[in-house]
C-alpha angles and dihedrals in degrees: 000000000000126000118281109200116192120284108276083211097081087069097060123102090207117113086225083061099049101047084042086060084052099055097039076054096059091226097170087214098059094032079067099041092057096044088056089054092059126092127251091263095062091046083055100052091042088050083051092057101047092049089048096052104028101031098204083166091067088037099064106025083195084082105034093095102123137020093282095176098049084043087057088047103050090048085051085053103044089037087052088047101052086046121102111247109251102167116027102225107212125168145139095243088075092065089046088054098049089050089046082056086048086055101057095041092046089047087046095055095045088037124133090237102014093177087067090044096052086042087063109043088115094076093074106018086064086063097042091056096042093046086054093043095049086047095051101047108028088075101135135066089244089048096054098036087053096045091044089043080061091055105058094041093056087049099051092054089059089046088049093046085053094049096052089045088060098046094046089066096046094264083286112158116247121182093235086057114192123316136198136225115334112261123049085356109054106089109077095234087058097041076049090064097041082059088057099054095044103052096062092039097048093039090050080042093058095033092056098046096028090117092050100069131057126229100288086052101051101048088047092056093040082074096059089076092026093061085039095058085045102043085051098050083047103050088066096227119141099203088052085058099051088035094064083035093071086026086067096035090052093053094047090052084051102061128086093212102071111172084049092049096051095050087056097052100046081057083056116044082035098063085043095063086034088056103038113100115244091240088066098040078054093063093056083056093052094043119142093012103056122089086261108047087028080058088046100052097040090049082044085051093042085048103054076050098054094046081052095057102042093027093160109049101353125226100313127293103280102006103115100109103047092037086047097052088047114048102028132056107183138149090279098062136257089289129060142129116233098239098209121087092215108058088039083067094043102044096044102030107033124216090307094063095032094056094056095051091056093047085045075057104058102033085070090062095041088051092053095050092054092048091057089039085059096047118023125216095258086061110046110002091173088062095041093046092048099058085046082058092045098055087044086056093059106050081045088061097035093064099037091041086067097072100046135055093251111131093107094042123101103263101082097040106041084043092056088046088059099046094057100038080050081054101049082049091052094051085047090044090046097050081048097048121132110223109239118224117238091248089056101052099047086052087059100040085060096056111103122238112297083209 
């Protein structure tokens, strides 16, 4: 939704540029050869990655023996470890995660039931060392086109899955909707927010490298946001739906290019509501007095309670369920997550906890901007665009996390991982930067949208 010119690195004479043209290519070659070149960390990571999102371990039980995913960590780390430093990775972002650590441990030790909250510490912790580990090994632009490149690809395959799910059963409407890979994506509200995340970020991905493929790779890579729109309007769940839809509205208000924009986004939000099954139009009609809203609203209520109660560092990390069935009776029962990420964090972590996570939250946009103010559109349109994506993601999390208990799931983390190691590339990218004539810049400038 803004205008994506051609990659000023093609015109570079640099070795770094030209392999960089062939990645943004996605010449598979190349995309090997650099991963060969790369060193055992990166493999690990990238392992990481590919057992978190696809999950082959649960697919075939013959395998799931051992903790596949924490032994590709630990390599990633001690390999990481045992690797000269090349890029120093410094940002502010790495202060906000340690006192959110201090959050959870301080609302653990004060906490109603503190033995479930140390039990627990995992839950977090998990996120805290990957985040660290993402940050401290995706430091060049290969390696984060490549990573990032992983990333689609594993969530297309969920998108797709969803798809062909949908159209197996003749696009009829069922009340489980679709889900994605088992683990943190099985359950079709959080499948719901993974498509959220992954519409903004495939369709900046496609509008930034559009003039790089030919024909067979572009219509490959249109079905990344095509199988996403359908894959929301099929898993059923109402916050997906208004999470793509500010998604949408936030990326619109972003470009530059309006009428274009909103023509876009009419296509879009109108093949969502074209898409979307009548069963589940029906349950926007029936918000905030049907079982499910009427739950919602009365946790959300239970949960501003609980954060009054306990304003400084909330009940105890993790200790919603067994502080819930304790200490309410409602009409939803004595169990019940509080489906919104913000008043998880108040209720269980207090102001403390959930002041760090909105400051965690805009650190990630402030980290974007600054990332497309150090390297402009004209120069590097695949890491402007990004952080655009990125800051799409989120919103797009942000609304549809507001109806589901995700604070603790992988969205929020693995996306901040992304902005700040996008940011340690830019800073690399900027002190690299060719300086563009006048002339060269006005005859980009002319060129019309590639998107």
């Amino acid at each position: 939704m803004a205008s994506f010119p051609p990659d000023l690195t093609d015109s570079t004479d640099t070795d770094t540029a030209g392999a960089m043209s062939d990645l943004y290519a996605v010449k598979i070659r190349s995309i090997w050869a650099a991963v060969k070149r790369e060193p055992l960390s990166f493999w690990a990571i990238n392992l990481y990655l590919l057992l978190e999102y696809v999950r082959p371990q649960t697919a075939y039980p013959a395998i799931n023996v051992i903790p596949w995913d924490k032994v590709a960590l630990i390599g990633a780390l001690i390999a990481l470890l045992g690797e000269p430093r090349t890029v120093q990775v410094r940002n502010g972002a790495d202060k906000l995660m340690v006192f959110f650590l201090f959050a959870v441990l301080a609302s653990s030790a004060l906490a109603t039931y503190p033995s479930v909250s140390f039990s627990n510490l995992t839950e977090f912790t998990d996120w805290l060392v990957i985040y660290f580990i993402v940050t401290r090994i995706i430091t060049t632009e290969a390696r984060f086109f490549i990573f990032f490149l992983a990333f689609l690809v594993y969530n297309f395959k969920m998108s797709l899955h969803g798809f062909w799910s949908w159209a197996g059963r003749g696009f009829a409407w069922e009340s489980w909707g679709v889900t994605g890979a088992p683990g943190f994506f099985q359950n079709s509200g959080e499948f719901g927010i993974e498509l959220c995340i992954f519409f903004p970020i495939c369709y900046y991905f496609i509008a930034a490298l559009w003039p790089k493929w030919g024909r067979v790779k572009r219509l490959f890579f249109l079905l990344f946001p095509f199988t996403a729109i359908a894959s929301v309007a099929a898993t059923s769940s109402r916050g997906a739906a208004l999470g793509l839809g500010a998604t949408v509205i936030f990326m619109t208000l972003q470009s530059r290019h309006r009428v274009k924009a909103l023509i876009i986004a009419a296509v879009i939000l109108g093949s969502l509501y074209y898409l979307i099954p009548p069963q589940s139009l029906a349950r926007f009609h029936t918000a905030g007095t049907d079982k499910t809203s009427i739950q919602r609203l009365v946790r959300w209520k239970d949960g501003l309670n609980m954060y009054d109660n306990h304003p400084f560092f909330g009940i105890g990390y993790f200790n919603w369920n067994k502080y819930y069935s304790s200490h309410y009776s409602t009409v939803t029962g004595k169990y019940g997550l509080p489906h919104n990420i913000f008043i998880q964090a108040a209720a269980e972590l207090g102001s403390f906890g959930l002041g760090v996570f909105i400051m965690l939250i805009i650190a990630t946009f402030v980290n974007n901007h600054k990332t497309r103010k150090l390297v402009p559109q004209l120069e590097n349109p695949f890491i402007y665009n990004t952080a655009l994506a990125l800051d799409a993601a989120m919103i797009g999390l942000l609304v549809s996390g507001s109806f589901i208990t995700v604070l603790y799931y992988p969205y929020f983390w693995i996306d901040l991982a992304f902005v700040v190691a996008l940011r340690t590339v830019a800073e690399n990218a900027a002190r690299h930067a060719p300086v563009l004539s006048d002339a060269a810049t006005e005859s980009i400038e002319s060129l019309p949208p590639a998107f």
